[in-house]
N, C-alpha and C positions, 0 to 999 in steps of 0.2 A: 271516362272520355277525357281526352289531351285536351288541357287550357290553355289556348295557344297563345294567351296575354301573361303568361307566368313568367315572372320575372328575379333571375336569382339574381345572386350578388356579381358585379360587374367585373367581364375577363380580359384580359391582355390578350390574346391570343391574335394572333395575325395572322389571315388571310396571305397566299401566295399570287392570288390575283391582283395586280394593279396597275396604275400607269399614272405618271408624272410625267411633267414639261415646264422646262425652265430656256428663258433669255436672257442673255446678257448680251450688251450693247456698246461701242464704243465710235468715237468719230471717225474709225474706218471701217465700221460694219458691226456684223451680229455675232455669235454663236445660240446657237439651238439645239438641244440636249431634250432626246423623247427616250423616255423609259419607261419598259414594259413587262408586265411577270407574269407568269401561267407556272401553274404549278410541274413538279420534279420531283422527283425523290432524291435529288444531292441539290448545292447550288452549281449552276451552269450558269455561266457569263460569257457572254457575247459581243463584243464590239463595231462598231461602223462606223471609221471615221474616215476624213482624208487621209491620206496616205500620207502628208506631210508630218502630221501627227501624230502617226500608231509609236512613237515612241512612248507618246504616255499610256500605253494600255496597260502595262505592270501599274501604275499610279490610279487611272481609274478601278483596277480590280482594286486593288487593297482597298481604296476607297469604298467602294461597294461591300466587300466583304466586313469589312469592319459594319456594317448595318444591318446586313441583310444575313439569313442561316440559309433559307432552302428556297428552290424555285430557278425556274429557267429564266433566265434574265437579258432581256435584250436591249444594249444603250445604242442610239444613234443621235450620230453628230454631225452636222452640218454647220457652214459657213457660210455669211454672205456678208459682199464687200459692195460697195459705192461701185457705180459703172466708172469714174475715172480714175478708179487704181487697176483698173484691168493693163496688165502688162504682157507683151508679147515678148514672147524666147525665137528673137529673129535667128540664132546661130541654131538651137534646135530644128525653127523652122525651115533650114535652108539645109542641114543636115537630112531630114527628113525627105525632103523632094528628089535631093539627089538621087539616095536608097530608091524611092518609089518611081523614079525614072529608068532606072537600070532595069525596075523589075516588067514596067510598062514596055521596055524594049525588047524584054523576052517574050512576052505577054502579045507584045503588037497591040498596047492601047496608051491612050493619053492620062498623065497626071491634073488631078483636078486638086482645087483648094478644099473640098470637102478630103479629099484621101488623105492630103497633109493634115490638115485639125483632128482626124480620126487618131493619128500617131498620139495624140495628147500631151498636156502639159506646155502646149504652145501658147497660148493663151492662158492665164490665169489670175487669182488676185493678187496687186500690189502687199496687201494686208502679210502674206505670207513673207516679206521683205522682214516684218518683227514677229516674230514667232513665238518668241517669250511670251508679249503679250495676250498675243493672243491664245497659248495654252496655259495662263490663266486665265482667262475667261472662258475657257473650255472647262479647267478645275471647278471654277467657282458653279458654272451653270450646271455641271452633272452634283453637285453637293447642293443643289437649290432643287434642283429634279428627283435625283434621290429622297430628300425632305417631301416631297409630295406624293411619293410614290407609297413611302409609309405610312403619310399619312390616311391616303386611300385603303391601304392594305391594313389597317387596322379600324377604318371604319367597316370595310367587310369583315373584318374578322368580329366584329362586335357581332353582325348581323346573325355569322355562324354560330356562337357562340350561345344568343338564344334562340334558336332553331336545335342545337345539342340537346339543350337544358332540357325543354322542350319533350323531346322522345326519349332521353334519360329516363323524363317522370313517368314517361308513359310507358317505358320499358319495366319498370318498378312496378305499377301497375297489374302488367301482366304476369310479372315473378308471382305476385300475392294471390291471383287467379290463378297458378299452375300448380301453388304451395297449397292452397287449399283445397283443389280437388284432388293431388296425390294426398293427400289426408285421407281422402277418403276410398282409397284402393283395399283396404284389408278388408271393410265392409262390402265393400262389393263385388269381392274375390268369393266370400262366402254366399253369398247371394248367387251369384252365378252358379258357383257347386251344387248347392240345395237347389234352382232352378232346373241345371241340368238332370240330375239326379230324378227329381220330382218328374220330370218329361220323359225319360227313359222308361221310370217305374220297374226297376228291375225285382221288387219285392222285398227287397235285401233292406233292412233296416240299418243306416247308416250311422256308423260308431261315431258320437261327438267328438271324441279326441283327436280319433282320425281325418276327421274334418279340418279342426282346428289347426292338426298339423300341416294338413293340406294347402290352408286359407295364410298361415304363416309363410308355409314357403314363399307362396306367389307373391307375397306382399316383401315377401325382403327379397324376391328378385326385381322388383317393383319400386323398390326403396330409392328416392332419389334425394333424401334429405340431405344429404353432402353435397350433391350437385347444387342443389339450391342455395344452401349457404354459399358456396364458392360463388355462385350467379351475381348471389347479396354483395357478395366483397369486389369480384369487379367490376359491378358496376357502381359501387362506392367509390372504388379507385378512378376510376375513369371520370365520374364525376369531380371529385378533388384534384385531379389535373386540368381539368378545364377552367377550373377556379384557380389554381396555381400559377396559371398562365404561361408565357415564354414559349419554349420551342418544344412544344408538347405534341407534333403532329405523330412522329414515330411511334412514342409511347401511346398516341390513342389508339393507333393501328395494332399494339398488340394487345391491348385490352380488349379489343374487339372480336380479337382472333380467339381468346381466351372466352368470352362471352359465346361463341360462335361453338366453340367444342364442351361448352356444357349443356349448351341449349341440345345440340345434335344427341348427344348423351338422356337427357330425359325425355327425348322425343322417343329415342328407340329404349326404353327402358320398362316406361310407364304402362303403352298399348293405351290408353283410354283416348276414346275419339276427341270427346272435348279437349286434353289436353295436346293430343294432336293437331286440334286445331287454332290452337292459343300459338303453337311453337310455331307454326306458318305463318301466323301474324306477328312473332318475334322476329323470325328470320327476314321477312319481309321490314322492318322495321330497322333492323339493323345492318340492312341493306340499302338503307337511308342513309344512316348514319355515317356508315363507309363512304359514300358518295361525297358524302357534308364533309366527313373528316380530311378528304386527301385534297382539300382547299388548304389546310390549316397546314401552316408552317412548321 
C-alpha cells in the first residue's frame, strides 16, 4: 500500500501553474503587473498593455524569458493616474466630430459626445506626458510580479513533486508484484499441461522430456525478464530526475512513454490474469502520473 506521508529528498522542480501581482506607485499614479501561467509545451508569452507602451514588449519578453523555460504565459498591465492629470486632446476631439458629422449627414443622424469619446484617446492620463517614468515602473513592477509568480510556481512544484515520489514508490511496488509472479510462469505452464493432459485422458503416457520441452517453450515465450529490468531502470531514471530538479518536464514525458511500452509489452506477453491485473493498475497509475507530470516545467 502507497504511504502517502513518504518523504524523499527535496526537488526544484517548478510547477507551470501560477500567478503573481505587483504595484508600483508614484505621485502621478500606479502601474499594476498581473501574471499568470497554465501549462504549454513551449513558452508562449503574451502581453496587454496600453498601447502607449507595447514598445516595451521586446524588454518585457526577455525579461520573462531569462526566468521562466515553459508555460503559457499571460502579463497584464494596467495604469492608473490621479483624476487631475486627465488631459483632453481638444485638436483630436474637434478632428473627430468633424469626420462623425459628415458621416451623420449621410447617415441623416446627429453627432453626440459619447460618438466622439468612442474615437478614443481624447481623453487620457496626464502621467503619459513622461513616459520614461513611467516604463520604469512598468519594468520594475513585471520583475516584482515575475518574483511572485515563481515563487508560487515552485511552491506547487514542491506539491508535485511529493505526489511523484509518491506513485514512483508505489509503481516499484507493483514491478516487485509483476517480477515475482512471472517467476513463477514455467511452474505453472507445467501444471497446466499435466492438468490438461490429465482431463483429456487420452491413455497415452506422457514423455517427461517432452513435457519439459513443452513447459520451456511457453515460459520463454513468457519470459519478460528484460522488460522488467528495463521497467527497474526507468523508472530509476525518472526518479533521479525528479530529484535532479530544473527543467525536467519533457524528459519525464519520455520516461513515461518508455515505462508505458514495457508495461504494454509484459501485459501481452505474460497471459497470467493476476499479472494482467497488476498492469491495469500500473497503467492506471501512470495515467496519474502523466496528468501530475505535464504541470511540471
Amino acid at each position: 500500500m502507497r504511504d502517502e506521508n513518504v518523504n524523499k529528498k527535496s526537488s526544484t522542480i517548478n510547477s507551470m501553474t501560477g500567478y503573481g501581482r505587483a504595484v508600483t506607485e508614484s505621485s502621478k499614479g500606479a502601474v499594476s503587473v498581473e501574471i499568470r501561467s497554465l501549462n504549454h509545451r513551449f513558452l508562449d508569452i503574451s502581453i496587454r498593455a496600453p498601447k502607449e507602451f507595447l514598445y516595451l514588449d521586446p524588454d518585457l519578453r526577455k525579461t520573462a524569458r531569462e526566468l521562466l523555460s515553459r508555460g503559457k504565459v499571460e502579463i497584464f498591465i494596467s495604469l492608473t493616474g490621479k483624476q487631475s492629470n486627465l488631459v483632453v486632446d481638444v485638436d483630436r476631439a474637434a478632428e473627430a466630430a468633424d469626420c462623425l458629422a459628415r458621416i451623420a449627414e449621410v447617415v441623416g443622424d446627429q453627432v453626440r459626445l459619447d460618438h466622439v469619446l468612442a474615437v478614443g484617446d481624447i481623453v487620457r492620463s496626464g502621467d503619459i506626458d513622461d513616459p520614461e517614468s513611467k516604463a520604469d515602473m512598468i519594468m520594475e513592477a513585471t520583475r516584482e510580479a515575475l518574483d511572485r509568480l515563481i515563487q508560487h510556481r515552485d511552491k506547487e512544484g514542491k506539491a508535485l513533486a511529493l505526489d511523484l515520489f509518491n506513485r514512483i514508490t508505489y509503481l516499484k511496488e507493483l514491478k516487485v508484484q509483476v517480477e515475482n509472479l512471472a517467476g513463477t510462469a514455467p511452474d505453472r505452464a507445467r501444471k497446466n499441461i499435466t492438468d490438461y493432459l490429465r482431463k483429456i485422458d487420452l491413455g497415452v503416457k506422457v514423455d517427461p522430456q517432452r513435457l519439459e520441452a513443452e513447459v520451456a517453450l511457453l515460459a520463454q515465450r513468457a519470459d519478460v525478464s528484460e522488460e522488467i529490468t528495463r521497467l527497474q531502470t526507468h523508472l530509476d531514471s525518472l526518479e533521479d530526475n525528479l530529484n535532479a530538479g530544473g527543467v525536467v518536464g519533457r524528459r519525464i514525458d519520455f520516461f513515461l512513454q518508455e515505462i508505458q511500452r514495457e508495461v504494454n509489452t509484459i501485459g501481452s506477453k505474460t497471459g497470467l490474469a493476476e499479472i494482467s491485473s497488476l498492469v491495469v493498475e500500473f497503467k492506471s497509475e501512470l495515467e496519474k502520473i502523466r496528468e501530475q507530470a505535464a504541470n511540471i516545467e
